[in-house]
C-alpha positions as CSV (number, residue, x, y, z in Angstrom):
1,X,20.6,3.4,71.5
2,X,22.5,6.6,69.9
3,X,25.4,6.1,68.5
4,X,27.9,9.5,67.1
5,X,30.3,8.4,64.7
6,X,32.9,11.0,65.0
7,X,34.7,10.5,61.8
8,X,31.7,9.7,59.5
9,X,29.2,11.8,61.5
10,X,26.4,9.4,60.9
11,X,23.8,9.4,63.1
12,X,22.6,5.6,63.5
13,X,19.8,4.7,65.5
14,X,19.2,1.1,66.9
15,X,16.0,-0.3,67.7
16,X,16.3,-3.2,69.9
17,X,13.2,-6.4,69.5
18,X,11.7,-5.8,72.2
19,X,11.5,-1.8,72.6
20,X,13.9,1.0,73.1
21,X,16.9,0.2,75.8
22,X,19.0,2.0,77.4
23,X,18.3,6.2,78.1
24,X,15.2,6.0,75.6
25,X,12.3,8.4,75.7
26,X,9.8,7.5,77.5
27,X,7.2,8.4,75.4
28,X,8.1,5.5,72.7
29,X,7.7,3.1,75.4
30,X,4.4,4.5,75.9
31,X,3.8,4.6,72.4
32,X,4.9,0.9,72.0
33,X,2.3,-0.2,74.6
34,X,2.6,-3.9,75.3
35,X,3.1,-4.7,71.5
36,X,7.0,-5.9,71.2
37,X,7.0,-5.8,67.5
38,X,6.2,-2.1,66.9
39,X,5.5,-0.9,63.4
40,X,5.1,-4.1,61.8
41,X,0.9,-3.8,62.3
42,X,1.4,-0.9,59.3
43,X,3.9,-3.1,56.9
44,X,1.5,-6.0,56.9
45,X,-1.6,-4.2,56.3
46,X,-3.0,-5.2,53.4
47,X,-4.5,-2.2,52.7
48,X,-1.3,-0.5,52.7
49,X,0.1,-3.2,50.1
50,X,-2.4,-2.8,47.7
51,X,-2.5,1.3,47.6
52,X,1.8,0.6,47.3
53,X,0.8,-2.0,44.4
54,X,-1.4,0.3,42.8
55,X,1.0,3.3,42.9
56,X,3.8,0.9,41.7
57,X,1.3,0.0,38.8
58,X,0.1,3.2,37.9
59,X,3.8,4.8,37.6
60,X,4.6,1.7,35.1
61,X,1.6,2.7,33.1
62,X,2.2,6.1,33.0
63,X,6.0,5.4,32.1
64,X,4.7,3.0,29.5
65,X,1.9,4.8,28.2
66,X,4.8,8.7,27.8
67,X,7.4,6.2,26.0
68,X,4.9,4.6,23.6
69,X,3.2,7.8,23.1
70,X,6.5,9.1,22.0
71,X,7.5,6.1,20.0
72,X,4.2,6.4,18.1
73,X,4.7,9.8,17.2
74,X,8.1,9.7,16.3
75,X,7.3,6.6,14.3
76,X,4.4,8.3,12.3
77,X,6.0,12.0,12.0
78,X,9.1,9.8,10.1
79,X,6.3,7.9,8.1
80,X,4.7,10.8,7.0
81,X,8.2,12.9,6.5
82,X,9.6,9.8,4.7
83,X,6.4,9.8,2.1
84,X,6.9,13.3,1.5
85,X,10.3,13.2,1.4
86,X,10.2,10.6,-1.2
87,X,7.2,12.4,-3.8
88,X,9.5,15.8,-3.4
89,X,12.8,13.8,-4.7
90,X,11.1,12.2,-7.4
91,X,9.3,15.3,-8.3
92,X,12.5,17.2,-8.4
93,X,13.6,14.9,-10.9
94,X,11.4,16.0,-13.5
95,X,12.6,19.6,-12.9
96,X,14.4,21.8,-15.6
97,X,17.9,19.7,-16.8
98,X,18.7,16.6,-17.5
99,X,21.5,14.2,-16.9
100,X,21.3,12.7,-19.7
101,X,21.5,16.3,-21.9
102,X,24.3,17.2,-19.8
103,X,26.3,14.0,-20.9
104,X,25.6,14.3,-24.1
105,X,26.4,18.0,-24.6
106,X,30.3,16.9,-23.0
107,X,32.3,16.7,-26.4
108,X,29.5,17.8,-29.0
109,X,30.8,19.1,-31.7
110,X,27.8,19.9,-33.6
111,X,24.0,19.3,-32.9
112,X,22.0,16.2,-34.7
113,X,19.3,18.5,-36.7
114,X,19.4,20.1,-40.6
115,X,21.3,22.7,-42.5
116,X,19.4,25.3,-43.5
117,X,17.5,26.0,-40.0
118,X,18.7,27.8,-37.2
119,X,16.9,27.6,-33.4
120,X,16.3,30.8,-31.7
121,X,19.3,30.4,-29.4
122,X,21.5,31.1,-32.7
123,X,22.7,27.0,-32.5
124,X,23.3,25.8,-36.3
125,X,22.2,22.0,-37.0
126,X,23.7,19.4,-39.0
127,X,20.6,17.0,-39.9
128,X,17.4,17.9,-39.6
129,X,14.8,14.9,-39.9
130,X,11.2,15.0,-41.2
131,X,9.9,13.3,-37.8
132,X,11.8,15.7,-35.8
133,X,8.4,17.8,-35.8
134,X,6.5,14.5,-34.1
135,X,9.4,13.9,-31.8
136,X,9.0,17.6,-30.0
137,X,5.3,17.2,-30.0
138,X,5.7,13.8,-28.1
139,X,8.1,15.3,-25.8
140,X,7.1,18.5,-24.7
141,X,3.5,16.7,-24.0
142,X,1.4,18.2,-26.8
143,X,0.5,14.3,-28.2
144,X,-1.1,12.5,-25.6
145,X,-3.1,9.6,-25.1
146,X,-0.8,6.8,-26.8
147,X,2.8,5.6,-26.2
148,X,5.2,5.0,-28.7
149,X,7.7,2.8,-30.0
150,X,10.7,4.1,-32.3
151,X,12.1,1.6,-34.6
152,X,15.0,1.7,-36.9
153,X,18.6,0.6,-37.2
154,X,21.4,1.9,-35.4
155,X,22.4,5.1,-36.3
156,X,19.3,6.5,-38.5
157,X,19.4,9.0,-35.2
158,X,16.5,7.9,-33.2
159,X,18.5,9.2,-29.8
160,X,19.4,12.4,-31.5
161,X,15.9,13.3,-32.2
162,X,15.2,12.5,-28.4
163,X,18.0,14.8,-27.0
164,X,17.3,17.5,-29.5
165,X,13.6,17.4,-28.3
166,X,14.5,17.2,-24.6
167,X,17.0,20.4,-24.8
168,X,14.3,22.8,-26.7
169,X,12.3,22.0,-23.3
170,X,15.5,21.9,-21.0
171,X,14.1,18.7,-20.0
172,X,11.2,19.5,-18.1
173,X,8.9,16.5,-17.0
174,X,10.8,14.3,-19.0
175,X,13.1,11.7,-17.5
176,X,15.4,9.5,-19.8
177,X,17.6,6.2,-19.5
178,X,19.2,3.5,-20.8
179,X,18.0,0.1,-20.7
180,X,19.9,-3.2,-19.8
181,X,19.6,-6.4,-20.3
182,X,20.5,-7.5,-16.4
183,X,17.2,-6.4,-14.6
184,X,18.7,-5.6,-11.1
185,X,21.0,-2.9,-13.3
186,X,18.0,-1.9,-15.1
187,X,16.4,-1.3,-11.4
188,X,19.0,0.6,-10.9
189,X,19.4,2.9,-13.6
190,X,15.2,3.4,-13.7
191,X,15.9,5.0,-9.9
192,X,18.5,7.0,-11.0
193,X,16.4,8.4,-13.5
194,X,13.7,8.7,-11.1
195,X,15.5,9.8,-8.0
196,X,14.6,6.9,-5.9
197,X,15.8,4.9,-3.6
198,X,13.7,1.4,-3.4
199,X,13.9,1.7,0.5
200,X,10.9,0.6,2.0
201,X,8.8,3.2,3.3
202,X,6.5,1.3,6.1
203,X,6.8,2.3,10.0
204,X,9.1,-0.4,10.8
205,X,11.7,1.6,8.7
206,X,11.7,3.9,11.9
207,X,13.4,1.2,13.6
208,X,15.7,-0.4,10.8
209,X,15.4,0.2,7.6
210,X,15.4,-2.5,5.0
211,X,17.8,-2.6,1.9
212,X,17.0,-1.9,-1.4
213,X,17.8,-5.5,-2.8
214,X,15.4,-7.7,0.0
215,X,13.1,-7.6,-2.5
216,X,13.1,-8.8,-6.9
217,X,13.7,-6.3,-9.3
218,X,10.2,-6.7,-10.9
219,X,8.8,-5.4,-7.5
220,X,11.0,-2.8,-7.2
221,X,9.9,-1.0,-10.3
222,X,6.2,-1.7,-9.6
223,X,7.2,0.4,-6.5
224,X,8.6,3.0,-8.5
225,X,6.0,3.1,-11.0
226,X,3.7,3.5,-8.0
227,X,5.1,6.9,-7.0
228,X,5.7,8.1,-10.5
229,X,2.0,8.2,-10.9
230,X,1.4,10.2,-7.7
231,X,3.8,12.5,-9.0
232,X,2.5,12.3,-12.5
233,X,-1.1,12.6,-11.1
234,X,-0.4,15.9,-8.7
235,X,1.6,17.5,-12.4
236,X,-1.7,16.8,-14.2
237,X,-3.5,19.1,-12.1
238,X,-1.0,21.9,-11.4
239,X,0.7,21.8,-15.0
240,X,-2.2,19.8,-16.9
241,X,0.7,17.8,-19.2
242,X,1.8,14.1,-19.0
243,X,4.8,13.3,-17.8
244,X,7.4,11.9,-20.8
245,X,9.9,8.5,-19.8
246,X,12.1,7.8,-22.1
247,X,13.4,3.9,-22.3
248,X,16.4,4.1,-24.9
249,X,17.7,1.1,-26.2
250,X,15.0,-1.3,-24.9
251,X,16.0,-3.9,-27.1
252,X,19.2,-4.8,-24.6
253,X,16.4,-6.2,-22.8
254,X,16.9,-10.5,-23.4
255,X,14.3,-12.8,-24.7
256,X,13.7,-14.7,-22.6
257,X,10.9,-15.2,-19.6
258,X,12.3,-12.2,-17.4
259,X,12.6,-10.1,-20.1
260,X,8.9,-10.6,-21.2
261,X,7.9,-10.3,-17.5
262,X,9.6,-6.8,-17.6
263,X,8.2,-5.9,-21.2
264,X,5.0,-6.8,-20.1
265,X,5.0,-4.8,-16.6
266,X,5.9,-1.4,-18.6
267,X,3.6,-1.6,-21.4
268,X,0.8,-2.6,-18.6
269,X,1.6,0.8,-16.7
270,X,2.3,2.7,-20.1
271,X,-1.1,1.6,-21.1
272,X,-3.2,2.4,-18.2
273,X,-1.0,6.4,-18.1
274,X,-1.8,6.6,-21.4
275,X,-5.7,6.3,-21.3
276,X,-5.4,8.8,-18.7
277,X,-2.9,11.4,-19.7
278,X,-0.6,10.7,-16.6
279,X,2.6,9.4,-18.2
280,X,3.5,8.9,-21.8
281,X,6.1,6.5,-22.6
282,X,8.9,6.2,-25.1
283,X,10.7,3.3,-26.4
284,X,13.6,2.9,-28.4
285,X,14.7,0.1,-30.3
286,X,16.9,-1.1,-33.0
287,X,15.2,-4.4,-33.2
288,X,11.9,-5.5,-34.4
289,X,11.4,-8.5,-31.6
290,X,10.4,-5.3,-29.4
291,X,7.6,-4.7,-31.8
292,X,6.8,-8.2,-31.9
293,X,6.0,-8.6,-27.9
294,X,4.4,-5.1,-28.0
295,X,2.1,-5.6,-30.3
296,X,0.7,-8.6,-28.6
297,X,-1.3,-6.4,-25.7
298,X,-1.2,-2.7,-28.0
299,X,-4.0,-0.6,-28.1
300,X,-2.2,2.8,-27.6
301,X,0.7,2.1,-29.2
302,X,1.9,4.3,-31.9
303,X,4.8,3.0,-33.9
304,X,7.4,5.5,-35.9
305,X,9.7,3.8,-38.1
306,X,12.9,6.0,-38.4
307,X,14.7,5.2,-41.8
308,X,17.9,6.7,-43.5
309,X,17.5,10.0,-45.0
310,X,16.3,10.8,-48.8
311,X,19.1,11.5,-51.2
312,X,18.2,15.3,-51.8
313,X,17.7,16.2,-48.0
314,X,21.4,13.7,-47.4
315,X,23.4,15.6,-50.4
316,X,22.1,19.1,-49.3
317,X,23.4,18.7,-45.9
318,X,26.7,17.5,-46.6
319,X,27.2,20.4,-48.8
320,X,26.4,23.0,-46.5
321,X,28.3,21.0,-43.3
322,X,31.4,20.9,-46.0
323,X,31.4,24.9,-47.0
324,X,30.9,25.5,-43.2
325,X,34.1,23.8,-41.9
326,X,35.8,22.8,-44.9
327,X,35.1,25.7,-47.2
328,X,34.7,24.2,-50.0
329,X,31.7,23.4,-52.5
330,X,31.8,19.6,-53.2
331,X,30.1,18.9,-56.8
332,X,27.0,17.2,-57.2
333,X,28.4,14.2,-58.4
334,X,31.1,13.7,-55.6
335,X,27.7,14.4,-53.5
336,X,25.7,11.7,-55.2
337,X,28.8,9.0,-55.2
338,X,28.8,9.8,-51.7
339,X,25.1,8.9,-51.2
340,X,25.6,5.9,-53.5
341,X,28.4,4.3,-51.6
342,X,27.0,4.8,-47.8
343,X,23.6,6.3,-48.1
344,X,21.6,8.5,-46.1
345,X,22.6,6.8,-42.8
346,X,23.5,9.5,-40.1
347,X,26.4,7.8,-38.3
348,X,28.3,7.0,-41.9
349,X,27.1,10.7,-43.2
350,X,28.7,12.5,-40.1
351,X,31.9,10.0,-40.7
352,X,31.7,11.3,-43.8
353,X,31.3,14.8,-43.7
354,X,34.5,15.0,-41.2
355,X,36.7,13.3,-43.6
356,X,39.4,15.1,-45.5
357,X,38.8,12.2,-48.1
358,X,34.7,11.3,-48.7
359,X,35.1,8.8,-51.1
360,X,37.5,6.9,-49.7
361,X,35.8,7.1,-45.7
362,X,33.4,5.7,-48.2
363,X,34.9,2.7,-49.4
364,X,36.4,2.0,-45.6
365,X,32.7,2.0,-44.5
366,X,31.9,-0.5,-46.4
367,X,35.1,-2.6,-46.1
368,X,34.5,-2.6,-42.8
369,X,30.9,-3.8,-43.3
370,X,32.0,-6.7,-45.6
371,X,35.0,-7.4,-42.9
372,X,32.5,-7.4,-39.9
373,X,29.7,-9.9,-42.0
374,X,32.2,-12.6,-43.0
375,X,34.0,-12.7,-39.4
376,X,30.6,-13.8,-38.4
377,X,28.7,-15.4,-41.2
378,X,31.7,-16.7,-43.3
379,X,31.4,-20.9,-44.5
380,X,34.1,-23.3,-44.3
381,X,32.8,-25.2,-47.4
382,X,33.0,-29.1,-48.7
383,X,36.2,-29.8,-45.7
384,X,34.7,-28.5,-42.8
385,X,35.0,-30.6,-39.4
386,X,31.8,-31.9,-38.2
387,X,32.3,-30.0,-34.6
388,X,31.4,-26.6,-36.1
389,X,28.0,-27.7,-37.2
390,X,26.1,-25.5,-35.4
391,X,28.1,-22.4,-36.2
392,X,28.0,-23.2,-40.3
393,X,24.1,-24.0,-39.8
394,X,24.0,-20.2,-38.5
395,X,26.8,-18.7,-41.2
396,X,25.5,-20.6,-44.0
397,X,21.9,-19.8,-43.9
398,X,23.3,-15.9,-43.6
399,X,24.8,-16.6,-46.9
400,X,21.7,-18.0,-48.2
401,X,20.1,-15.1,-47.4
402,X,22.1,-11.9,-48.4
403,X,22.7,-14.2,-52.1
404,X,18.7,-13.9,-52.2
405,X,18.9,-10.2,-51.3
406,X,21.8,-10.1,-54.1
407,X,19.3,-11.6,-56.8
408,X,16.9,-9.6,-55.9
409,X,18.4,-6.7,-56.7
410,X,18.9,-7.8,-59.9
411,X,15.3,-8.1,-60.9
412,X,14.2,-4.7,-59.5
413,X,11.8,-2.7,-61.2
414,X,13.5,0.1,-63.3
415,X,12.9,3.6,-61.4
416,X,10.1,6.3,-62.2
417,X,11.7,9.1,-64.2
418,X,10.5,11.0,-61.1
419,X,12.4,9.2,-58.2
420,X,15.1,11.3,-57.0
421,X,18.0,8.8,-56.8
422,X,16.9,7.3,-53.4
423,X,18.5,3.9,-52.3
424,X,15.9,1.4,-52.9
425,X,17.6,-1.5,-50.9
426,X,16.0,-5.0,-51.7
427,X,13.5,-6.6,-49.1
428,X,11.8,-9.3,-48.7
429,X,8.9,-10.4,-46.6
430,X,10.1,-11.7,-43.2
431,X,8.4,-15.2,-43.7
432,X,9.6,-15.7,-47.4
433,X,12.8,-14.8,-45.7
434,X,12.4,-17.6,-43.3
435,X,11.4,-19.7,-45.6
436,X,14.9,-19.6,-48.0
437,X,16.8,-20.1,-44.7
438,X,14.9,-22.8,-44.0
439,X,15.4,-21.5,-40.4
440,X,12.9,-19.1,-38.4
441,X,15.1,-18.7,-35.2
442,X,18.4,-17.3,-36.9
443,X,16.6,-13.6,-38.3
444,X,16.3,-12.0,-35.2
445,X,19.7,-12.6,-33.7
446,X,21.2,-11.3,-37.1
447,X,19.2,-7.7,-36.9
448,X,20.0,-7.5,-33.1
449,X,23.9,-7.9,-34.6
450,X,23.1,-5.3,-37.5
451,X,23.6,-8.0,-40.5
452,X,20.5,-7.7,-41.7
453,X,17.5,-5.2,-40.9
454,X,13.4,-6.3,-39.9
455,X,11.7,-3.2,-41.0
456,X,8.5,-2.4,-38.8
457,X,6.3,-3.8,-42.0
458,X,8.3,-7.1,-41.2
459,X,10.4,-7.2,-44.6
460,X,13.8,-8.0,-44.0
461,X,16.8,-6.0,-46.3
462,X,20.7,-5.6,-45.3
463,X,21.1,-3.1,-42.5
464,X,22.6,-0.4,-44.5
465,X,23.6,0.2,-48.1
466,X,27.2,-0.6,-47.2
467,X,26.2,-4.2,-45.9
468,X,24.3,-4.5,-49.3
469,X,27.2,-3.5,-51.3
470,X,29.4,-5.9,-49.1
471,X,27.0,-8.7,-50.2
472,X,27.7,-7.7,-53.5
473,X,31.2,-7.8,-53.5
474,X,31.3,-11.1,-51.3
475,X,28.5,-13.3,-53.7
476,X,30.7,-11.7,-56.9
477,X,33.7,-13.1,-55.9
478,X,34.9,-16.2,-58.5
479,X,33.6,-19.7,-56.8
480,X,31.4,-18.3,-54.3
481,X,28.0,-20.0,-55.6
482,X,30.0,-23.4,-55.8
483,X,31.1,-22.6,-52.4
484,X,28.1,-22.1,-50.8
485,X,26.8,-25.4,-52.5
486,X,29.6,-27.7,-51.2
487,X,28.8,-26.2,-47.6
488,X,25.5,-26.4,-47.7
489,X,26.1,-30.1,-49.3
490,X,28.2,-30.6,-46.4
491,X,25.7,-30.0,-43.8
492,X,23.5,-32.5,-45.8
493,X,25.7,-35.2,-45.4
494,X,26.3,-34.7,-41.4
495,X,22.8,-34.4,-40.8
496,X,22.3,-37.5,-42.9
497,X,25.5,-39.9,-41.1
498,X,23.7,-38.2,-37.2
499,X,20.2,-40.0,-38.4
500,X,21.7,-42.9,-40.5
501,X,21.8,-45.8,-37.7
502,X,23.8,-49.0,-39.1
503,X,22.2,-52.8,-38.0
504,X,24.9,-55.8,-38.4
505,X,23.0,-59.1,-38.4
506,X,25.6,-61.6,-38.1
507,X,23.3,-64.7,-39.0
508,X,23.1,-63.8,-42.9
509,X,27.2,-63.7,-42.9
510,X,26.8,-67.2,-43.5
511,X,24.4,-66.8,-46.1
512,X,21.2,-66.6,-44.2
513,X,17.8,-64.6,-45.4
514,X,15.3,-63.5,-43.3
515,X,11.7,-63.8,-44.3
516,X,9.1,-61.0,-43.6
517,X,5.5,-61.8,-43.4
518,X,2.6,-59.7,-42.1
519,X,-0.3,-61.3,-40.6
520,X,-3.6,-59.9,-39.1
521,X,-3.3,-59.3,-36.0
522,X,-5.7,-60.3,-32.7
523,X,-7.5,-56.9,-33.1
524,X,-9.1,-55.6,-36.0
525,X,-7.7,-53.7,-38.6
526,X,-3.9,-54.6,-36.4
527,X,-0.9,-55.8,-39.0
528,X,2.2,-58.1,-37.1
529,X,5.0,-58.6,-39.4
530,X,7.1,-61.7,-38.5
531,X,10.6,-62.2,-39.2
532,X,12.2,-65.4,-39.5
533,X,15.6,-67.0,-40.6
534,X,15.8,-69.1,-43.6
535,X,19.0,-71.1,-43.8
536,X,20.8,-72.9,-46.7
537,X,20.3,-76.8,-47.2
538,X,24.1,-77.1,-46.5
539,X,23.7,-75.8,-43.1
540,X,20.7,-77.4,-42.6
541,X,22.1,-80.7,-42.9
542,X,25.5,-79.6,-40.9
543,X,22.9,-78.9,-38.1
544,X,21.6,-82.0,-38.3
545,X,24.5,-83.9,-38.6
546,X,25.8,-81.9,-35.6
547,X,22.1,-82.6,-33.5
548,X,22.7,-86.2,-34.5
549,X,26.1,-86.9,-33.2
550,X,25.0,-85.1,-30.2
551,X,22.6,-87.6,-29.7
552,X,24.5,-90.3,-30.0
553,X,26.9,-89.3,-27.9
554,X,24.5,-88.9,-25.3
């Protein structure tokens, strides 16, 4: 049956069960035949359902197979762009400039190198050092095959040297940072320098990308390290130099197992790029413990010991920095009590040199010094409470110490009539200075707070010639040496109440003894010792007065 839908103008077309009614054609009857169920023969064929199965199938396939294929690529062209993408940063941060020079040119006055010389850019220098020469050589990649350590105390201008190097190259292929003791901050700081990221570069990352701290810090630089050496190994053959990583102040680093962990992870890799001319590394240190864990697995290792600077070389750049910007010519004896009073120490020197006053910057130096050693080592003597006896174990054998140092400088052999006025600090070997501490633990947290100094041929002096001068002053004062006796006797006695133990035995109130015999014992070559109770006759016989009228009683 037909059916117009005026408003909708659909045409809709009923089928009735059991063929077409009404005005139908004719020729769908005939088509129909006797069959009442007319076109279902074609839906149930199963012929029919399996070619509609297999088209359904093969349009799933195809949909799956475009998608994946898409997703595979996508994935791989990221994987491959992320790689890339990661060498080129890191490579870029090896380029021409620095950071770390452009920080430290922000509010320079004047350059860390000497007096008389002059760089071809016209730049005058303050200080020039003797191992300025190895320093460029190490930087610029001339020395190869070794990694080095500097050692020295703070301010003797280690950095300085580094920077000064660094700028005559404009810091290509060198990268530079500061260590910490915290070793997720340390991660951090060694990407910066490096320009990268820690993000994990697998395929997965396509889909979501993992976080820089789902992983320890350890593993993080051996990542980095990993790339380095790509980079490091595509410079060798373009350029044909190492690449130079700087680690200033790597003594932050603690003492303790993740610190050794770290130490150990670097000098593996600094090793390994050192036999091969991929990578050399630098470390800077103030303390000698760095030295001490090196040295353990060193082959390569080249150690400079960076001291204070030689009277002549000292006096004739403060003369020339004082006509420069001062205009005046100091004489030779304010110039030698200058060097007497600080030394040749850079940081005091450049104090120095800016003052309108030299000798009495002086004497402030080394006020300060004496001020900053007894607010940490200073003893309480004969009264002190027993609660601080772990603080005057650590003060007092400080004071042990620097009064050796003092009487040592005593007996000093007289000087060559051909010195040339150079300090000659007293030192003494690092396990004779153990021994007069009668401590072995205490040395190494004094250098690390500049008290006393652990020179690279383990001798141990006072950090500067004002700390030496403070000792000086502080064991010359009247009553010092009795003092330091009463503390020390002090100590004695609360070490000897904390072992003493104290045993009542009421039984010999009364007049008791006790008897001690030693017998053989079951085994051979075994001693027993008995102890028994002898009493008086008096109490004897009260006892057995006392048994007796118990007895009775009874």
């Amino acid at each position: 049956m037909v059916v117009r839908c005026l408003k909708c103008r659909v045409l809709r077309i009923e089928l009735a069960a059991n063929g077409v009614q009404g005005n139908g054609d004719s020729s769908v009857n005939a088509a129909s035949g006797s069959n009442p169920h007319y076109g279902s023969s074609s839906q149930n064929d199963p012929q029919s359902l399996w070619t509609k199965m297999l088209e359904a199938a093969a349009t799933a396939f195809a949909s799956i197979l475009v998608l994946g294929t898409g997703f595979a690529t996508g994935g791989y062209m990221y994987h491959r762009f992320y790689k890339w993408l990661v060498l080129h940063k890191m490579e870029r941060a090896f380029q021409p400039g620095d950071p770390v020079l452009e920080l430290a040119a922000i509010g320079k006055e004047v350059p860390n190198s000497i007096a008389p010389c002059k760089e071809q850019e016209g730049d005058e220098h303050w200080i020039l050092r003797d191992e300025q020469a190895k320093i460029d050589a190490i930087v610029d990649g001339t020395d190869r095959g070794h990694y080095h350590l500097l050692i020295g105390e703070k301010g003797t201008g280690k950095s300085s040297m580094l920077l000064d190097a660094m700028k005559k190259v404009e810091g290509e292929g060198i990268s530079m940072f500061e260590a910490h003791a915290d070793l997720e901050i340390f991660r951090i700081r060694l990407g910066r320098a490096l320009n990268f990221e820690f993000h994990e570069d697998y395929i997965g990352s396509y889909f979501s990308e993992r976080g820089p701290r789902d992983s320890t810090a350890l593993l993080d630089i051996e990542r980095a390290f990993n790339k380095l050496e790509k980079i490091a190994l595509l410079r060798r053959k373009t350029v044909g130099k190492p690449l130079v990583l700087i680690v200033n102040a790597f003594h932050l680093l603690r003492d303790d197992e993740d610190g050794r962990d770290l130490i150990e992870l670097i000098q593996q890799r600094a090793e390994q790029w050192a036999a091969s001319n991929l990578v050399t590394v630098v470390f800077n240190s103030d303390d000698y413990w760095v030295y001490e864990r090196l040295k353990v697995l060193a082959t390569r290792m080249e150690v400079t010991a960076i001291a204070d600077l030689p009277k002549s070389q000292a006096m004739s750049a403060l003369a020339k920095y004082r006509q420069k910007y001062f205009q005046e010519a100091p004489p030779s004896e304010t110039l030698a009590e200058v060097y007497s009073r600080v030394g040749g120490r850079l940081t005091f020197l450049n104090r120095v040199a800016k003052s309108k006053d030299m000798l009495r910057t002086c004497d402030d130096i080394i006020d300060t010094e004496r001020r900053w050693f007894l607010n940490q080592c200073w003893i309480l003597g004969a009264e002190m409470d027993d609660d601080v006896m772990d603080q005057q174990k650590y003060a007092s054998a400080a004071m042990v110490l620097a009064h050796a140092l003092v009487n040592a400088e005593k007996n000093l052999p007289p000087r060559p009539p051909d010195d040339d006025g150079s300090h000659n600090i007293p030192k003494i070997p690092l396990h004779i200075a153990r021994q007069i501490m009668t401590r072995a633990d205490f040395i190494q947290q004094y250098d690390h707070i500049n008290l006393f100094a652990i020179t690279s041929t383990a001798h141990v002096r006072a950090d500067s010639v004002p700390m030496q001068r403070a000792f000086r002053r502080i064991c010359a004062e009247p009553g010092f040496e009795e003092h330091l006796e009463a503390t020390l006797q002090r100590i004695n006695d609360i070490e000897s109440l904390g072992r003493t133990r104290e045993i009542v035995a009421k039984d010999l109130v009364l007049g008791g003894k006790y008897n001690f015999i030693t017998k053989d014992g079951a085994s051979w070559g075994e001693k027993v010792t008995e102890v028994s109770l002898e009493e008086k006759a008096e109490e004897a016989e009260e006892k057995k007065v006392d048994e007796g009228d118990g007895n009775e009683e009874s």
